[in-house]
DRENPA-109654 format. One record per residue (C-alpha): residue in one letter; residue number from 1; y, z, x. Coordinates in pm, 1 decimal. Example, Ala and Ser with C-alpha at 12.3 -4.5 7.8 and 13.67 -1.06 7.14 Angstrom:
! DRENPA-109654
residu|num|Y|Z|X
A|1|-450.0|780.0|1230.0
S|2|-106.0|714.0|1367.0
! end
This chain:
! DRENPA-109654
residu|num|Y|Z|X
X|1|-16142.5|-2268.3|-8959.5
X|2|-15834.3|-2433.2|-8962.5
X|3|-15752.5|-2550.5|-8601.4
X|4|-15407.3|-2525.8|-8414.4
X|5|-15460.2|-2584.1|-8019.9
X|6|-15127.7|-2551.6|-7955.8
X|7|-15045.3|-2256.1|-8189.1
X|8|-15346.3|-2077.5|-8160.2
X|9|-15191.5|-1778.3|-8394.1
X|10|-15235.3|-2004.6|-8695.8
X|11|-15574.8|-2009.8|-8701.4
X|12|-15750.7|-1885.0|-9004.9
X|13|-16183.1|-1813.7|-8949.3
X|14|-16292.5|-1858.9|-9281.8
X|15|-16573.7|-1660.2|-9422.2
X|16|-16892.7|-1858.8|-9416.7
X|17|-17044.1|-1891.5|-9796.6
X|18|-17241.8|-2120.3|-9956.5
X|19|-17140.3|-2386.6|-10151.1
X|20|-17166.2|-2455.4|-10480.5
X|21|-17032.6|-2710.5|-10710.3
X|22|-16856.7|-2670.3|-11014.9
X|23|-16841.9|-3035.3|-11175.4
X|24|-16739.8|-3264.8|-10928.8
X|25|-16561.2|-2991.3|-10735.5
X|26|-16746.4|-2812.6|-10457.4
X|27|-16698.7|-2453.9|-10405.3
X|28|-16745.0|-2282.1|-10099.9
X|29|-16923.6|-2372.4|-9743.3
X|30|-16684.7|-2620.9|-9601.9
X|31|-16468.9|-2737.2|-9898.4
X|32|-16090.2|-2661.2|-9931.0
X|33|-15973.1|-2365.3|-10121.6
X|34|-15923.2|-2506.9|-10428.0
X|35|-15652.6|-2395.1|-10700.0
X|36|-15755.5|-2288.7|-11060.1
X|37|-15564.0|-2193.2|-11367.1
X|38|-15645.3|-2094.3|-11777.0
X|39|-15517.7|-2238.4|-12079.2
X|40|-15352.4|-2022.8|-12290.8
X|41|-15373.2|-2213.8|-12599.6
X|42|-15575.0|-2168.8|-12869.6
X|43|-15915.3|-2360.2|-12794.8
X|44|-15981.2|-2476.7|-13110.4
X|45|-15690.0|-2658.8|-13138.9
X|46|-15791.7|-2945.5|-12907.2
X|47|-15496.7|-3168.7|-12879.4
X|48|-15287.8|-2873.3|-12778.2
X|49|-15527.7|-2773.9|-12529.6
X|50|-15617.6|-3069.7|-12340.1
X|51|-15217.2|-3134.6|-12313.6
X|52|-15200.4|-2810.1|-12124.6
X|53|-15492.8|-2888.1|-11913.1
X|54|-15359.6|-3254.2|-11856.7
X|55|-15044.0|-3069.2|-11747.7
X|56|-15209.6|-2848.5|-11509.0
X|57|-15402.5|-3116.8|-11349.5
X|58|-15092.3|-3271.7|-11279.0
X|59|-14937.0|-3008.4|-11124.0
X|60|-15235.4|-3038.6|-10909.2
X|61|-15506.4|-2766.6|-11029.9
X|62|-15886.5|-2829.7|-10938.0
X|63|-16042.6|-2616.2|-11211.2
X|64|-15937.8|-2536.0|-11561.4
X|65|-16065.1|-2228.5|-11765.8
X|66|-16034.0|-2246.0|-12106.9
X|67|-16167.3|-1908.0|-12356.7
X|68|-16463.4|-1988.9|-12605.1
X|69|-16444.1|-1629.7|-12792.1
X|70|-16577.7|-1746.8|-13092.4
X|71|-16791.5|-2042.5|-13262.2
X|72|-16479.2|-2310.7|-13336.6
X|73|-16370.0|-2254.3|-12977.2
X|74|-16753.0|-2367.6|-12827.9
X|75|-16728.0|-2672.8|-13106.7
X|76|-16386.2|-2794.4|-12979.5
X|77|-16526.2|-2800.0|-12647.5
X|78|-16729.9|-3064.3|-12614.3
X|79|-16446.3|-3285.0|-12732.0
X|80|-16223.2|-3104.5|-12448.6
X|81|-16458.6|-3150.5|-12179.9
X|82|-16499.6|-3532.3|-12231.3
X|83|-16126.9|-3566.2|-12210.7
X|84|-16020.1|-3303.9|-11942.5
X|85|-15947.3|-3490.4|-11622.2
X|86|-16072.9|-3177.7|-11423.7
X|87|-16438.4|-2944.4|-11449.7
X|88|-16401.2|-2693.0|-11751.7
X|89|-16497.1|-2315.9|-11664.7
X|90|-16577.0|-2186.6|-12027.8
X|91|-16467.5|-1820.1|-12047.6
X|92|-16716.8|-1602.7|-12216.0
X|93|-16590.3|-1247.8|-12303.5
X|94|-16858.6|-1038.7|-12519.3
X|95|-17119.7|-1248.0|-12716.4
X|96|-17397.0|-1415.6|-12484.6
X|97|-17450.5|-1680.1|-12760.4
X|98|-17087.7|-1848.3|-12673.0
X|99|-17225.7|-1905.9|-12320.9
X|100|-17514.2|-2076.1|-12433.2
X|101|-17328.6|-2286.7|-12691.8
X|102|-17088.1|-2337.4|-12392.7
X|103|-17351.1|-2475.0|-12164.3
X|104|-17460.8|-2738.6|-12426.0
X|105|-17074.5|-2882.3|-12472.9
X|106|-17073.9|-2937.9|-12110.1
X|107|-16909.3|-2656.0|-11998.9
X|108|-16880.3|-2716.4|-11587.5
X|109|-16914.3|-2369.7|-11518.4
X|110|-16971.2|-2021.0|-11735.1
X|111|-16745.7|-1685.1|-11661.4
X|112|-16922.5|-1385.3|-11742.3
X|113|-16848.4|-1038.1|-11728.6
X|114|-17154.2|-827.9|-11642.5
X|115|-16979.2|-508.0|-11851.4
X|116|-16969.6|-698.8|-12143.8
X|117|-17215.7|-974.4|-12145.7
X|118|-17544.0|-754.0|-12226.1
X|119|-17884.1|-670.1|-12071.8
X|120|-18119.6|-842.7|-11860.8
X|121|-18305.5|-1055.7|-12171.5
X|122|-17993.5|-1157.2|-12248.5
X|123|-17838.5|-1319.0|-11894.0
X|124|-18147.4|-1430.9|-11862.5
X|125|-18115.2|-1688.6|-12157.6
X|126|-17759.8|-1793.7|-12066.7
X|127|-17891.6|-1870.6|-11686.6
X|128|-18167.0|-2080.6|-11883.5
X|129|-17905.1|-2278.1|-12064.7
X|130|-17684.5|-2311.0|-11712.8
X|131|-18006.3|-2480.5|-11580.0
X|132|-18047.4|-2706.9|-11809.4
X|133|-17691.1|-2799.5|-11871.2
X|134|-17632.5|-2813.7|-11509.0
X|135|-17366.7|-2547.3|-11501.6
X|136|-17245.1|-2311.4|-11238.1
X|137|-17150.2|-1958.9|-11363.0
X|138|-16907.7|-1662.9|-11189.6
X|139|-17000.1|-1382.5|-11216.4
X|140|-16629.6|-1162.2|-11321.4
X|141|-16612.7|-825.6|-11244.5
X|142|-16297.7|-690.5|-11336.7
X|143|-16184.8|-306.1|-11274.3
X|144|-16076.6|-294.9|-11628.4
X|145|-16409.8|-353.8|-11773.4
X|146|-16721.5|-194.9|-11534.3
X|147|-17001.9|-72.0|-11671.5
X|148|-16993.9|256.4|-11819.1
X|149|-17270.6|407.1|-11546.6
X|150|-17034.8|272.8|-11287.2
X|151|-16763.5|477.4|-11407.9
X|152|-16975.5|804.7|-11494.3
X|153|-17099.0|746.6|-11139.7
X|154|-16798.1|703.6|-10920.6
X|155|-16541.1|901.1|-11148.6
X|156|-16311.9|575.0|-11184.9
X|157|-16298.1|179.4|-11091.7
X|158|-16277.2|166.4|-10757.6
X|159|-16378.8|-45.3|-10470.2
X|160|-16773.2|41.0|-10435.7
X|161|-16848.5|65.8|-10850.0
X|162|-16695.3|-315.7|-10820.3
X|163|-16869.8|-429.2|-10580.8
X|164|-17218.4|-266.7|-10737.5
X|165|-17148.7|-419.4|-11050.0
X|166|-17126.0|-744.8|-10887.5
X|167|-17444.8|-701.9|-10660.2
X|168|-17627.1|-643.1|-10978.4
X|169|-17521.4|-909.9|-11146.9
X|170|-17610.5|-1113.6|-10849.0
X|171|-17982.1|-988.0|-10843.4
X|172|-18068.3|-1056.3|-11231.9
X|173|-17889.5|-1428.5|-11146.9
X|174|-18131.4|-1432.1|-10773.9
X|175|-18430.0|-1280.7|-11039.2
X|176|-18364.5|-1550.2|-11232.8
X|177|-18403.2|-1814.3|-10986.8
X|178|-18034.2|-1942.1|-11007.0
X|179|-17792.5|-1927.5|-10704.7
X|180|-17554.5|-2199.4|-10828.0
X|181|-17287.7|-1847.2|-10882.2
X|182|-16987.5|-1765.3|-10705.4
X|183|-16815.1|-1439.6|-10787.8
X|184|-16488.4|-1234.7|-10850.1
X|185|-16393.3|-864.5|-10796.9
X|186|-16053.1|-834.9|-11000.1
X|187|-15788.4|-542.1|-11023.9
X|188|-15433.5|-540.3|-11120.8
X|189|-15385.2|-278.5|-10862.3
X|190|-15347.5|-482.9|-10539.5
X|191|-15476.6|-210.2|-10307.8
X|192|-15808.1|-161.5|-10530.9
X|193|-15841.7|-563.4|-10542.9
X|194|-15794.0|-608.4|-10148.6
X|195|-16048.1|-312.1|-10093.8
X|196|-16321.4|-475.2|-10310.3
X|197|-16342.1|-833.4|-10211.8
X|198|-16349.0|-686.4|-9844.6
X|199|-16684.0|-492.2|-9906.7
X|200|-16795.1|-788.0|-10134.3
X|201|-16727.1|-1032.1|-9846.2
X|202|-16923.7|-823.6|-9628.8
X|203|-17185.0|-790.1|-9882.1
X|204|-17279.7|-1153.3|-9998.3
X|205|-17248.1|-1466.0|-9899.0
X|206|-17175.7|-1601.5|-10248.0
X|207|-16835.3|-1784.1|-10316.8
X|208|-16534.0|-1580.8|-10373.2
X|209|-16265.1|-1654.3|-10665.9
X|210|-15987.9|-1461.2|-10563.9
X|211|-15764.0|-1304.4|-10808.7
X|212|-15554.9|-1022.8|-10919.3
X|213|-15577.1|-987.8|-11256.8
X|214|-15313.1|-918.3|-11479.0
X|215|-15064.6|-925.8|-11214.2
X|216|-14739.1|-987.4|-11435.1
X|217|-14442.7|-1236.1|-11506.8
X|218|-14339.2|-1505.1|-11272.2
X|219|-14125.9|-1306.9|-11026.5
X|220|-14363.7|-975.9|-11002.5
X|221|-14691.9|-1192.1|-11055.6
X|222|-14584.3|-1436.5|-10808.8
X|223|-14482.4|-1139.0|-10521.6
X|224|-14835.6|-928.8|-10643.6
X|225|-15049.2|-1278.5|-10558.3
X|226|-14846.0|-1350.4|-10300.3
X|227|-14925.2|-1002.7|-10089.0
X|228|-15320.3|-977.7|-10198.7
X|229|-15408.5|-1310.8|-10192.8
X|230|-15211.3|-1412.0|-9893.6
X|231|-15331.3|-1114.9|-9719.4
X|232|-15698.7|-1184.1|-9801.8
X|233|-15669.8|-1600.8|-9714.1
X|234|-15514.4|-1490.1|-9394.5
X|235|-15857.2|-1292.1|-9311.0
X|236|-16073.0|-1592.8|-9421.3
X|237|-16164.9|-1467.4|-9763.5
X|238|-16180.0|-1674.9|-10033.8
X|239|-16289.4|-2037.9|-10189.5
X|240|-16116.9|-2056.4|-10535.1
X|241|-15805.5|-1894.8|-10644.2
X|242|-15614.4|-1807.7|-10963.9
X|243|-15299.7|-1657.4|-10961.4
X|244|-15228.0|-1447.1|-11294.7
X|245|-14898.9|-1500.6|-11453.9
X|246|-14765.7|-1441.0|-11811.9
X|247|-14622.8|-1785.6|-11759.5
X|248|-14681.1|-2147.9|-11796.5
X|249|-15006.2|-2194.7|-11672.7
X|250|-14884.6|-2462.9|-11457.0
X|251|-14667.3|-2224.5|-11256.3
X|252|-14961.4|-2047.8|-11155.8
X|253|-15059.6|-2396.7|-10987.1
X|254|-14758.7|-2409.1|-10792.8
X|255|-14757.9|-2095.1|-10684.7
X|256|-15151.7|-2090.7|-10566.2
X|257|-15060.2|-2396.7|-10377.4
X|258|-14741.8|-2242.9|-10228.4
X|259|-14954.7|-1954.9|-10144.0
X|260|-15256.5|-2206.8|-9955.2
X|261|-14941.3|-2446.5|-9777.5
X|262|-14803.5|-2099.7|-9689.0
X|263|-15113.2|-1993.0|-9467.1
X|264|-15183.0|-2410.8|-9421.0
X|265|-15518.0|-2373.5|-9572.7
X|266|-15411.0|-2658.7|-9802.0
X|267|-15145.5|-2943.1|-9812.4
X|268|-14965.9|-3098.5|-10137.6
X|269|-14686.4|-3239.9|-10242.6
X|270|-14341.3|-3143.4|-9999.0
X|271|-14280.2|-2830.2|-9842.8
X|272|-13906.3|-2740.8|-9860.2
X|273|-13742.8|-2541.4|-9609.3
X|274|-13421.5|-2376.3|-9666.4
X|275|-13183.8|-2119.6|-9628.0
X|276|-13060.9|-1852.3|-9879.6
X|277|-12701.9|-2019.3|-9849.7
X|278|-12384.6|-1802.9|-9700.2
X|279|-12025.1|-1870.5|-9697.2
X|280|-12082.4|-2129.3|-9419.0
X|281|-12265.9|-2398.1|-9644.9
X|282|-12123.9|-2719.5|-9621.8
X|283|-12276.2|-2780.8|-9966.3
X|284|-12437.7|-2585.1|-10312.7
X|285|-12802.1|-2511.1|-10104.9
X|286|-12920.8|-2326.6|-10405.9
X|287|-12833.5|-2638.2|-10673.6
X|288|-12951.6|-2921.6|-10388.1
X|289|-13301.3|-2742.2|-10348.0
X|290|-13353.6|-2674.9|-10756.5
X|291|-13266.6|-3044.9|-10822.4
X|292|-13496.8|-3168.5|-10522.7
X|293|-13767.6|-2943.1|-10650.2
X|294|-13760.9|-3132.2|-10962.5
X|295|-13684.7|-3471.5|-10849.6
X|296|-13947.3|-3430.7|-10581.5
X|297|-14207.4|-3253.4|-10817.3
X|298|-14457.0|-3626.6|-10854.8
X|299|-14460.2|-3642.9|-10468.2
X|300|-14844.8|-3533.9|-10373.0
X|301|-14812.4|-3666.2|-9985.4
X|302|-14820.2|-3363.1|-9770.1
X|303|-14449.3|-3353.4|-9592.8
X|304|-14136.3|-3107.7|-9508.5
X|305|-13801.1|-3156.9|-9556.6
X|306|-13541.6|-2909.9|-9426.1
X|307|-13202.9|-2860.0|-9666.2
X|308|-12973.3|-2605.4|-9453.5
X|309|-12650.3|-2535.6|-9526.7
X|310|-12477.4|-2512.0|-9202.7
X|311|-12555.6|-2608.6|-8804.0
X|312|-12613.2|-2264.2|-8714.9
X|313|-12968.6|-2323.5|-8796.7
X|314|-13025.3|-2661.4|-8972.8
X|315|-13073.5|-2875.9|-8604.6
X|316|-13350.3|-2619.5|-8510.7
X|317|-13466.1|-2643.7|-8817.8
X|318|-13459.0|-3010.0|-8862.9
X|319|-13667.6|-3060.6|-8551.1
X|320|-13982.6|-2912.5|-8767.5
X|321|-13955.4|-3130.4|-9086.0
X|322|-13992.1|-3502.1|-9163.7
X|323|-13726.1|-3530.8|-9302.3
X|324|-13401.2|-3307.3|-9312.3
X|325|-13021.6|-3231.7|-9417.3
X|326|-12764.1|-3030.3|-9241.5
X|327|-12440.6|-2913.0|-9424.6
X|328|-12141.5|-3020.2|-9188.6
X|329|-11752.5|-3044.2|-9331.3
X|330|-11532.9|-3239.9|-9500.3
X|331|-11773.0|-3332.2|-9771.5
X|332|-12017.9|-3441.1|-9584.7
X|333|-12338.0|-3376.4|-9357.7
X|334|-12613.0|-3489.9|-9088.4
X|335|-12954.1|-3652.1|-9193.2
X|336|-13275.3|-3578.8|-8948.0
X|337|-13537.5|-3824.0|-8938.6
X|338|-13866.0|-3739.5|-8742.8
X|339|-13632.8|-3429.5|-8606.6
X|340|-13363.6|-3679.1|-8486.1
X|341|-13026.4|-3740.0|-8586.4
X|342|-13014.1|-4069.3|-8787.7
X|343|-12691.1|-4094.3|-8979.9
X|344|-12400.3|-3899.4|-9166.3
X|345|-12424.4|-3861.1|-9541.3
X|346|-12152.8|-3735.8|-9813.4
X|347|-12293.9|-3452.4|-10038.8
X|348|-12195.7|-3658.4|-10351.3
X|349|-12498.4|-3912.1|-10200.9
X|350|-12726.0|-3645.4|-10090.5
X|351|-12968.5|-3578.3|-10379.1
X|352|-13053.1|-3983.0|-10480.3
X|353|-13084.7|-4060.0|-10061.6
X|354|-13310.5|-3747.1|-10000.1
X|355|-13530.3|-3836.5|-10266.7
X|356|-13540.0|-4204.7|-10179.1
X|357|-13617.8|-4128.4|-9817.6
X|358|-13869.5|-3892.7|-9933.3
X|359|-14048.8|-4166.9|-10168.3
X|360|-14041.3|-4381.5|-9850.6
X|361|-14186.6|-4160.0|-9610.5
X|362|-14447.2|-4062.3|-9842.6
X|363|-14568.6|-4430.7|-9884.3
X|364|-14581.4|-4514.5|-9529.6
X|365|-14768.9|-4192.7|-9511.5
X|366|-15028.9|-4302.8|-9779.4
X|367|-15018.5|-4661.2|-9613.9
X|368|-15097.0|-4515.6|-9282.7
X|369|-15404.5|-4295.5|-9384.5
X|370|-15538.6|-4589.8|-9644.1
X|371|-15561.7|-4811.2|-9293.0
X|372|-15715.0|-4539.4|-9118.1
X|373|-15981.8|-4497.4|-9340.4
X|374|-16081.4|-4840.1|-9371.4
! end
């Protein structure tokens, strides 16, 4: 759980699960939440792959799906896999022979869809090849895709015909002998998603990749994560996440990490606090904050900086962060170090010295915790 003695309301009790490990990245048990994403580039087409990926690992994912849907996909992943800087989840969607093929390029992990991946004889083979190839595999239920005697027996996708689906999946895996699986209950409809990865919590104690699928562009994707992933974090649920945007995969980074230093399940890069501006900024909040976002964007210490506009709020405010700025007047405004007031600053100055300060605080922060571990 993540522990707050003196703020005892922050606590999150994560689920218990096991753990599994998908490459070099463990999944589950003890192990942060970690963030994934997909490529959205054609797979075959290596080079423009492996820039996305190289991208996204930047931005800080864990994991990196890529789709194999057909035979020049599987080829171009070997070549993908020995250049990615993060474990490849090879995303199979119909034909069980692209799993296997998968497998043997080194895939780090296999996504399969019970709907679509075929009967028992064939699972069996791909869990054969994960063996051998040393590969994890998720199990992907999504509503959009159950099994047709799911839907003839509860009427429609809903919670229980997800969770089923995934139970039996589970069982041919467990008949199998293989329990290196975590596992996914996706919905676009945030209610139905919610409902179903509460019942499969309750049910298994498999990983969980949370997700709702298909969830939209930036703006509505981000708010739809936001409000079912948050909301399922917040009760301990989860190990993995991928947040669903028609976007730039690397946005959907960001955001999963916004959504983790949100709930403080997980720390990167600087946390920014401000306001919405009003008519009593001392200075443009909304430019200030875009520019630091993007000056700030290679900083992976863990730190806060407050940028308020006025002193109604920016002291208080200030007191919280490592680092902050309050708007004053004439042109200028007050800088906050360690929630103390340090020195005065003009607003033409602001964005170089906040970034400088920032790049200074994060090395003594690196400096500090390289000494303690020694």
């Amino acid at each position: 759980m993540t522990h707050n003695p003196i703020r005892p309301w922050r606590n999150i009790e994560r689920r218990k699960s096991r753990q599994i490990r998908v490459g070099r990245v463990l999944v589950g048990g003890d192990a942060p939440i970690s963030v994934q994403t997909m490529t959205n580039t054609i797979t075959s087409d290596v080079a423009a792959t492996l820039e996305q990926i190289r991208r996204c690992a930047a931005a800080g994912a864990d994991i990196v799906r890529v789709s194999t849907p057909d035979e020049a996909s599987t080829r171009a992943l070997k070549e993908i896999v020995a250049e990615s800087p993060v474990p490849i989840v090879a995303d199979i969607h119909f034909h069980y022979k692209r799993a296997i093929e998968a497998a043997e390029a080194g895939a780090a992990c296999l996504r399969i869809n019970p709907g679509n991946i075929g009967d028992a004889r064939r699972v069996a083979e791909v869990v054969r090849a994960a063996k051998d190839h040393g590969c994890s595999i998720r199990i992907g239920v999504n509503a959009g895709s159950l099994e047709k005697h799911l839907l003839e027996k509860y009427g429609e996708p809903c919670p229980e015909a997800m969770v089923e689906s995934g139970l039996d999946h589970i069982r041919l895996l467990m008949d199998n002998d293989f329990h290196e699986f975590k596992i996914s209950v996706k919905a676009s409809d945030v209610f139905l998603a919610a409902a179903a990865y509460q019942q499969l919590a309750d049910a298994t104690d498999a990983p969980i990749h949370l997700g709702i699928t298909e969830a939209g562009g930036l703006v509505s994707g981000t708010v739809k994560s936001a409000i079912g992933l948050g909301n399922l974090l917040w009760m301990g649920i989860g190990d993995t996440i991928r947040v669903s945007l028609s976007a730039d995969p690397v946005e959907e980074v960001k955001v999963g990490f916004e959504i983790l230093k949100s709930l403080g399940l997980r720390h990167r890069g600087v946390t920014i606090i401000s306001c919405p501006s009003c008519a009593r900024q001392g200075f443009d909040v909304i430019k200030t904050v875009s520019a630091l976002e993007e000056r700030l964007a290679h900083v992976t210490t863990s730190m806060s900086l407050s940028i308020i506009g006025c002193v109604v709020n920016g002291p208080g405010e200030a007191l919280m962060t490592n680092i902050g700025f309050t708007g004053g007047g004439a042109g200028k405004g007050m800088v906050y170090l360690a929630g103390k007031q340090d020195h005065t600053l003009s607003n033409d100055r602001m964005i170089d010295h906040i970034v400088g300060l920032v790049e200074q605080k994060a090395a003594e922060i690196e400096a500090a915790e390289k000494l303690a571990a020694e």
